[in-house]
C-alpha positions, 0 to 999 in steps of 0.5 A, spaced: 433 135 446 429 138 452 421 139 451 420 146 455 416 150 450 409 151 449 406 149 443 405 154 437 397 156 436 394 160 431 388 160 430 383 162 424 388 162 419 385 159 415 383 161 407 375 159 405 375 157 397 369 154 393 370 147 394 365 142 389 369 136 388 370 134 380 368 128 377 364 121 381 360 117 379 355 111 381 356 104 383 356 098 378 349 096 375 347 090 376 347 084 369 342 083 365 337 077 367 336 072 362 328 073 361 326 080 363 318 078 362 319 072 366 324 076 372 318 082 372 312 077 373 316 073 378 317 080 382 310 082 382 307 075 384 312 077 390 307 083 391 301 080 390 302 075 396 304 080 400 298 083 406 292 087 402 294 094 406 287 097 404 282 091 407 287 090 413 287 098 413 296 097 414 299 104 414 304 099 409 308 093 410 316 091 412 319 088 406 325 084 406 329 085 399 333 080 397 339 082 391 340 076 385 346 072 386 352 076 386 348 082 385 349 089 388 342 092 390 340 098 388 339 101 395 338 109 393 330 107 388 329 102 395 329 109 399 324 114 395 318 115 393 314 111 399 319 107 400 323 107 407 329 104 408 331 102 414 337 097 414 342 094 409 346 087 411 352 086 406 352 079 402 355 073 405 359 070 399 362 063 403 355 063 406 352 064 400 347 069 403 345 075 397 346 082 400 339 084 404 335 090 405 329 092 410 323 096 408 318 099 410 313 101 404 307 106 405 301 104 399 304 110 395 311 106 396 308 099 394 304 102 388 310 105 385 314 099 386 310 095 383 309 100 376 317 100 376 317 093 375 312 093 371 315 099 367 321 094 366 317 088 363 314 092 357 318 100 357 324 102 354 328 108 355 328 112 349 334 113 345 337 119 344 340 123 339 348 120 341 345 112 341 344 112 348 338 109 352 333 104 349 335 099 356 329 095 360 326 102 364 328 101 371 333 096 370 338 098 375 333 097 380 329 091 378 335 088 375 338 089 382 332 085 386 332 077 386 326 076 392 322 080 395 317 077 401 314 080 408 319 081 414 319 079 420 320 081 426 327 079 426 329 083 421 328 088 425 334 087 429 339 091 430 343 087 436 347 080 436 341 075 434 342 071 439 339 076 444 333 075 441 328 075 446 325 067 447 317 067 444 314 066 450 315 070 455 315 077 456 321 081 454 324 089 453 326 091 447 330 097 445 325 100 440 327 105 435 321 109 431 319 114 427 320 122 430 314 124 428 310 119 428 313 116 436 307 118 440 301 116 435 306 109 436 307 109 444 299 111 444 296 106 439 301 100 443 300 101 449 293 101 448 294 093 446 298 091 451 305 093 450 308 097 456 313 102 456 318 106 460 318 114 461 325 115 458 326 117 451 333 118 447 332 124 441 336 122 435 336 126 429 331 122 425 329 117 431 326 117 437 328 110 442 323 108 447 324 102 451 318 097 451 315 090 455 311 086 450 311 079 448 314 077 441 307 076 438 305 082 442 310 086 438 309 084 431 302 085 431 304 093 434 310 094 428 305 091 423 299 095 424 302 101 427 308 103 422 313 107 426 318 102 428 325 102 424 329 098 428 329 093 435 335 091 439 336 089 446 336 093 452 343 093 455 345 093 462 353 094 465 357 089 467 360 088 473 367 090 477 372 087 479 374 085 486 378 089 489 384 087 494 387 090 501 394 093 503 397 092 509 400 097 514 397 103 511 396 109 516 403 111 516 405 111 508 398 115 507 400 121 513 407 121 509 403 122 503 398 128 506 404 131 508 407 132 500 401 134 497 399 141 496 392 143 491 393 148 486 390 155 488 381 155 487 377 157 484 380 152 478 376 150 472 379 143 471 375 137 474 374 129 472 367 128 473 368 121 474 361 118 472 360 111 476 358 108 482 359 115 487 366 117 491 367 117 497 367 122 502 371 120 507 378 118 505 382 123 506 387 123 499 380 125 496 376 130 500 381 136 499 379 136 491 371 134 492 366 137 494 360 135 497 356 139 492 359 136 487 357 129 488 351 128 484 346 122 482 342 121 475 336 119 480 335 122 485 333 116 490 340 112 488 343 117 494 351 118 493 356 115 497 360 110 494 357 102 495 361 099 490 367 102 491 369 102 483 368 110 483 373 111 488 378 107 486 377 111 479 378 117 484 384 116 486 388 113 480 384 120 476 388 125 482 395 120 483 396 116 477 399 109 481 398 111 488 405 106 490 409 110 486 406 117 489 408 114 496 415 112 494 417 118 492 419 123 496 418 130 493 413 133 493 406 132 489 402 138 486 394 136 483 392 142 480 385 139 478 378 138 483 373 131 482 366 131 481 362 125 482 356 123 479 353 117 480 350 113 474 350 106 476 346 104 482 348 101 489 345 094 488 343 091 480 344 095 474 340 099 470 335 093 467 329 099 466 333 105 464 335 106 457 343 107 458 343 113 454 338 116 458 342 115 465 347 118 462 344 124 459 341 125 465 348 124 469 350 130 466 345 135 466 345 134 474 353 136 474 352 142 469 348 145 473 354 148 475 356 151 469 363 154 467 368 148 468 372 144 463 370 137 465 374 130 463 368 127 463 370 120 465 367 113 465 369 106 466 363 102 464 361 099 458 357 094 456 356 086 453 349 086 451 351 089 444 356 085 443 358 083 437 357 090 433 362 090 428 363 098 430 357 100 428 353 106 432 348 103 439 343 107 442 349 108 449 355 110 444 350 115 439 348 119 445 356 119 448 356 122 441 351 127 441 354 129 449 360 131 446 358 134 440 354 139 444 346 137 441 345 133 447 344 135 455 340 142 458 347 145 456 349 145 448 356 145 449 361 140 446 364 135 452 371 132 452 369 125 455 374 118 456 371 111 455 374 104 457 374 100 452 371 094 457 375 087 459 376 080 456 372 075 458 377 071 463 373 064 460 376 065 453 383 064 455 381 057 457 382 055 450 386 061 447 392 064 448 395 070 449 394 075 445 389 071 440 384 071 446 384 079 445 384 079 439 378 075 439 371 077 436 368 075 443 373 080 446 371 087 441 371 092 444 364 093 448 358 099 448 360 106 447 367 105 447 366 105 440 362 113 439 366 117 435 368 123 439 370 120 444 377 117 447 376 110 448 381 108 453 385 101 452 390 098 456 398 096 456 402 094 461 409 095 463 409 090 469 412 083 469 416 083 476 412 079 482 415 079 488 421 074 489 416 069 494 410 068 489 415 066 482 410 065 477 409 067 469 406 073 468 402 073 461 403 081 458 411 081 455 412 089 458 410 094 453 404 089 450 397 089 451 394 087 458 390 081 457 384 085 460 384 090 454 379 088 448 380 090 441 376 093 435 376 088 430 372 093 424 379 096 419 376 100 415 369 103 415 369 105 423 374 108 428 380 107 430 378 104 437 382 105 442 384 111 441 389 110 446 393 105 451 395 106 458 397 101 464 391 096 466 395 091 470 397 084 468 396 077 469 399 070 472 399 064 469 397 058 474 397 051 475 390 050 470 388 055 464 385 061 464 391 065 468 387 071 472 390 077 475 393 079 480 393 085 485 402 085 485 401 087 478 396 092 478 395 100 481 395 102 488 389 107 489 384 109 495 379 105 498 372 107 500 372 102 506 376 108 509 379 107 515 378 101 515 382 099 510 385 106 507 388 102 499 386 098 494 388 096 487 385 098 481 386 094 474 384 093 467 380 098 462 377 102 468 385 103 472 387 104 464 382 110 464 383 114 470 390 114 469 388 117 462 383 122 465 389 125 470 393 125 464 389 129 459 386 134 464 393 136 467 394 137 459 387 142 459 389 145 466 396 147 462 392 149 456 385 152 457 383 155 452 383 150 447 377 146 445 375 140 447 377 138 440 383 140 440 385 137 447 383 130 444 387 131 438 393 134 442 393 128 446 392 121 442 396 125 436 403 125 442 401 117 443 406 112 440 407 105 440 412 101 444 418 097 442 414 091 444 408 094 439 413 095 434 416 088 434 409 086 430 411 089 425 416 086 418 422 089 416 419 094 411 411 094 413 406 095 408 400 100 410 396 094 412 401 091 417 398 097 421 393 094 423 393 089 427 397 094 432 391 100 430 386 094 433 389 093 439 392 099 442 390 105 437 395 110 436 399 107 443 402 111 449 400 118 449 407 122 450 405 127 456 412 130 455 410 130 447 403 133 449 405 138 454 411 141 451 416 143 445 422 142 443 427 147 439 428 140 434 420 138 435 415 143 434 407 142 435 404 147 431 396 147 433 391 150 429 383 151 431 379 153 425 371 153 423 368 151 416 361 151 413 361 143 409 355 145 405 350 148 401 344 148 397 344 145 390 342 150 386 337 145 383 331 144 387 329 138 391 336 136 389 341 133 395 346 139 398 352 141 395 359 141 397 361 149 400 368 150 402 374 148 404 379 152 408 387 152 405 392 154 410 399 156 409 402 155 414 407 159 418 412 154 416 420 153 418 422 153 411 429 156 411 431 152 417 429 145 414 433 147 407 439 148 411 438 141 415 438 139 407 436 131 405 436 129 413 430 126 415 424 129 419 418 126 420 412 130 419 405 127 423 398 131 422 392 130 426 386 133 425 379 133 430 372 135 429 366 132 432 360 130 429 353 128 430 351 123 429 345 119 426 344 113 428 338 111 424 338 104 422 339 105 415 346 110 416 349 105 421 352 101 416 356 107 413 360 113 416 358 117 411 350 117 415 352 116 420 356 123 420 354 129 420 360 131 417 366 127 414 373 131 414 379 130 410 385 134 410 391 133 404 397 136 404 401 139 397 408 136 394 414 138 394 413 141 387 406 143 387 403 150 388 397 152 390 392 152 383 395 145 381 394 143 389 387 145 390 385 142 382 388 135 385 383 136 391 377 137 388 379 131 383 381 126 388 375 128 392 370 127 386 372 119 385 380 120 381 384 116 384 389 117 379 389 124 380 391 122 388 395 115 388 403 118 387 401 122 394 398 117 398 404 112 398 408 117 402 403 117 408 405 111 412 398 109 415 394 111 409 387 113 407 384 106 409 387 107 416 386 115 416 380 117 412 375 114 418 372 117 424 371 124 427 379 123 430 384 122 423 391 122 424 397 120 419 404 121 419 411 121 414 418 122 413 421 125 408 427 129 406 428 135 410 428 140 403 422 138 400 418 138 407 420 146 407 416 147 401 410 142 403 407 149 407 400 148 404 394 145 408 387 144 406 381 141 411 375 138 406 368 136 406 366 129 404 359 127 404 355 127 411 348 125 413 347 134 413 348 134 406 345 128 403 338 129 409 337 135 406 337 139 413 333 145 411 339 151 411 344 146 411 349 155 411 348 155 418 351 149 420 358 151 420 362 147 425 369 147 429 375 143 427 382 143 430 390 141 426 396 139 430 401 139 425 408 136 429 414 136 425 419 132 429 428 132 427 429 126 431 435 126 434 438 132 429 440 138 433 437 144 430 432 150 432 426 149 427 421 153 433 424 159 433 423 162 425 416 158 426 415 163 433 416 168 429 412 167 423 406 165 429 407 172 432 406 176 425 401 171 423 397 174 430 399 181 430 397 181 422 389 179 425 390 184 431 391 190 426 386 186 421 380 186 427 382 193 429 381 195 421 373 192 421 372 195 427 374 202 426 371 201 419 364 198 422 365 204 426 363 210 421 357 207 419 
């Protein structure tokens, strides 16, 4: 049916309820040693060895902790009292490499470690009335411990070990420190030799610098002056494509000219393409951009285009693929402007700028021209953090705090479009397509994987080459273009990318690896104009301009809505091909998921879908706020849970209990951003990483609200029992689901028990707010969007106009509500 309806909003509808999930528990203690005496002196004989901090006059030393053999550490007793944790790597168990941990201990940490082994060797906890107690004190934590010897400077290191910089010569380094004790760090360091860049990233727990200085000239810094809590290596762009020439250009682009009209000025919707500059003098461009909005993160980098790559974002980000807009005949109307800032300079990369910095520093420059609704698009990633399994960098953590709204001059949240960056060519010499992609060596690149952000990965659809030039393309249509990297990582970080659009294909030739090929990629301006007036794009790049003009259009239609909700809007209508499909078993299980969710995110964004309803599809969007904890009522105490909000949704129930046992599939989104922690300890959990993690859940047929809101709480506290007969009936599952700040699933379920499915609950699960003990973690309320799709399929029905109606009560019950407030606020 057709989609011509706008979707149904409804804002700030929903319930606040107490929330304090029930139940949970801590992790498996470790087994009993079979000598205590024997394992406390060995461990305390590890202490001994270890540097004399008071003769040295060391503000602590870095320990490299080691569990028992097929032990768990005991990671929480490793971070208090002087005991700083900065990093954990899991066990190797094919590798035979126990789980690991680096720390930092002061004198009072080292002090307090060696009396709780002590403790253990000699003390029993007392025995209690009920018979428990009389257990080695300490014994989680010591029991947990198999070595503990001095770190070096490698473990340190936050980024591929093979990146380590050689002993010999003088090398940056990303330097990760203490906030509050960096500048006493740069200070004393520089005072030995190390140097230092003037840009500086601002994290919540660290400050990150970057450093010129010799191996042993650092460790000697780290060693002596404390501070630092992670080292990793600085990173620097990759290179573009070639791009390749059309012939006989001049009359198609006249031709072009003519069917193109702008949109009325002043408008609010821009893609700010941050890259290499646009260029001016083409003339599909300079009627949507302005010389005034042509920036640069460095004043002295000048802003034409050089390169080239910024203005082939242009005109893929204004036309989509310019081939096709010149073989239509009808008329063309672009109702959004560009904005262009320069972020990689004309000649090199950016070898002495922290990325982050450049970045950042990108954004200040535009947004000295306030008031826009800016797609904030970027087609550069980088190699040099390769491989991080998903894990947070220095350039992702800052796109993170960008979109959140906690970094820039301007506070305000961002929505902003990532490539997921491009295979290595070399590596379909020994493997073929799609292993190649699937690759490790081809993950997805650095900050595709931020968490608010949309990483945009490519398909294709083209598999024609002209009748001349027969050889075998490699992508079948509808699949993933070889030049799309994957996220390997399924279950603890998100799913990257969000999303897929075309990024041209390749050809097979007469030797390994095959290579692209200008036929099968999209038509978009050049900055040579006039001497050549077209060019190609490909690849991610090519796949993310077209993703910026898609979801710009969508927020030019709906400008009201937050940054957050154009983002679940938009993934949430994508869907996967056939060709996608086809990877899938008869029946698939909900890990059989994944290998799709890796290569192509949630598919192809529907632009139909996102736009419009249909009468038999309705699209019902919620944006809402929440305040996920509060101080525990006990001091010194980590905060607690505070709310969760229950929405009763304006549902179509009595057009679905006519529609009766026939199928309807019902798909939520639900988008919030966060701020990130980087720090080194929380990289390896999404729980400390996060600011705040939320969850929703949805009631059952037969269940009402109190046992709904009970099952909550319990299923949150740690009972799978309580949850596991309503996780089944979602087809990706919590696995899939449950990661990032962008969480969407969906189910098909007899039309009669989805009308009496109406109640919805957003919840807070743990985040670095509530175990960092921010100050007044009250006043950390944050903005969450819901898109509730339910969709008939092919059945012919009017499921949107009973929902209209229930929507428009809805909202003249908050108008007369607000109106009551006021009038009674007025009498005081």
């Amino acid at each position: 049916m057709p989609r011509d309806r706008k979707h149904l909003i409804v804002n700030d509808i929903g319930e606040s309820r107490p929330f304090s999930p029930k139940g949970g528990g801590g992790g498996k203690p470790p087994s009993d040693v079979l000598d205590r005496a024997g394992h406390a002196q060995a461990l305390l004989r590890s202490l001994d060895a270890l540097p004399d901090l008071a003769t040295g006059g060391l503000p602590g030393v870095y320990l490299n902790v080691q569990s028992r053999a097929g032990e768990d550490l005991n990671t929480a007793s490793l971070n208090k009292s002087g005991l700083n944790l900065l990093t954990v790597r899991a066990a190797d168990t094919q590798a035979g490499r126990p789980e690991e941990a680096t720390i930092f201990a002061t004198p009072k940490g080292l002090s307090a470690l060696r009396r709780k082994i002590s403790e253990f060797e000699t003390e029993d906890t007392p025995v209690t009335d009920e018979g428990k107690g009389g257990k080695p004190k300490n014994a989680a934590l010591v029991q947990s411990i198999g070595i503990i010897v001095e770190a070096s400077l490698r473990k340190l290191w936050r980024s591929p070990s093979a990146k380590f910089p050689s002993p010999t010569v003088t090398a940056p380094w990303e330097v990760w420190l203490e906030k509050d004790q960096a500048g006493e760090f740069i200070r004393k360091a520089t005072a030995i030799g190390v140097v230092f860049d003037t840009e500086r990233l601002d994290f919540p727990e660290d400050i990150v610098v970057l450093a010129s200085a010799t191996q042993a000239l650092l460790a000697s810094a780290v060693k002596h002056f404390g501070a630092v809590k992670a080292l990793a290596s600085p990173s620097n762009m990759i290179d573009f494509f070639d791009s390749m020439p059309v012939d006989e250009q001049d009359g198609w682009l006249a031709e072009l000219q003519r069917r193109t009209t702008y949109g009325p000025l002043p408008t609010r919707n821009f893609v700010t393409i941050m890259d290499t500059g646009i260029s001016l003098a083409h003339p599909l461009i300079a009627p949507v951009l302005n010389s005034a909005d042509r920036h640069a993160a460095r004043p002295a980098w000048g802003l034409n285009d050089v390169d080239g790559h910024g203005t082939e974002l242009a005109g893929a980000a204004l036309y989509g693929d310019v081939a096709a807009a010149l073989q239509t005949m009808g008329p063309i109307q672009i109702n959004h402007r560009l904005e262009s800032v320069k972020i990689i300079p004309d000649r090199g990369s950016n070898p002495h700028h922290l990325l982050g910095a450049v970045t950042l520093a990108g954004v200040n420059a535009v947004e000295l021209t306030p008031d826009r609704l800016r797609t904030f698009t970027m087609a550069t990633t980088t190699s040099d953090d390769t491989p991080h399994d998903g894990a947070p960098t220095s350039w992702s953590s800052t796109l993170d705090q960008l979109s959140a709204g906690v970094a820039g001059d301007v506070k305000i949240q961002r929505l902003m479009l990532v490539s997921a960056g491009n295979t290595d060519q070399a590596s379909f010499r020994t493997l073929s397509y799609p292993a190649a992609c699937d690759h490790l060596d081809n993950e997805l690149q650095s900050p595709a994987h931020a968490w608010n952000v949309v990483a945009v990965g490519a398909y294709t659809t083209k598999t024609v080459m002209p009748a001349q030039q027969q050889m075998a393309t490699v992508a079948p249509a509808g699949d993933m273009s070889p030049s799309s990297r994957t996220a390997s990582w399924t279950s603890e970080w998100p799913i990257k990318p969000d999303v897929v659009f075309e990024g041209g294909n390749w050809v097979h030739g007469h030797l390994p690896p095959p290579y692209p090929h200008p036929a099968l990629a999209t038509l978009t301006t050049s900055h040579e104009y006039p001497t050549r007036t077209f060019t190609t794009i490909a690849d991610t790049s090519g796949a993310t301009a077209l993703g910026a003009k898609a979801i710009t259009e969508l927020w030019t239609d709906y400008p009201d809505l937050w940054p957050e909700t154009i983002r679940a809007l938009f993934v949430n209508s994508a869907r996967w091909t056939p060709q996608m499909l086809s990877y899938l078993p008869v029946k698939p299980k909900k890990g059989d998921f994944d290998p799709l969710f890796t290569r192509y995110g949630f598919g192809v964004p529907d632009m139909d879908r996102a736009r419009r309803s249909a009468s038999n599809a309705l699209s019902l969007i919620v944006q809402d706020r929440i305040t996920p904890y509060k101080k525990h009522d006990k001091a010194n105490s980590p905060h607690a849970h505070n709310e969760m909000k229950l929405f009763q949704l304006p549902w179509p129930a009595e057009a679905l209990r006519a529609l009766g046992a026939t199928p309807v599939t019902l798909r939520v989104a639900l988008s919030t951003f966060i701020v990130p922690n980087p720090s080194e300890a929380a990289r390896g959990s999404k729980f400390g990483y996060a600011s705040h993690n939320l969850r929703f859940k949805l009631n059952g047929p037969d269940e009402r609200m109190t046992e709904f809101t009970k099952r909550i709480s319990k299923a949150v506290g740690g009972d799978e029992k309580a949850a596991s007969k309503f996780q089944d009936i979602w087809d990706f599952g919590p696995n899939r689901r449950d990661v990032g700040s962008l969480q969407i699933d969906q189910l098909t379920c007899q039309a009669s028990d989805l009308a009496r499915r109406n109640l919805l609950a957003v919840h807070p699960v743990t985040g670095w707010w509530k175990s960092k003990m921010v100050e007044h973690p009250e006043q950390n309320s944050v903005r969450f969007a819901l898109v509730v799709e339910i969709d008939a399929g092919e059945v012919t029905t009017d499921l949107y106009t009973e929902t209209a109606h229930k929507v428009s009560v809805r909202i003249a019950q908050q108008s007369l509500s607000r109106r009551v407030i006021t009038t009674q606020g007025s009498l005081f």
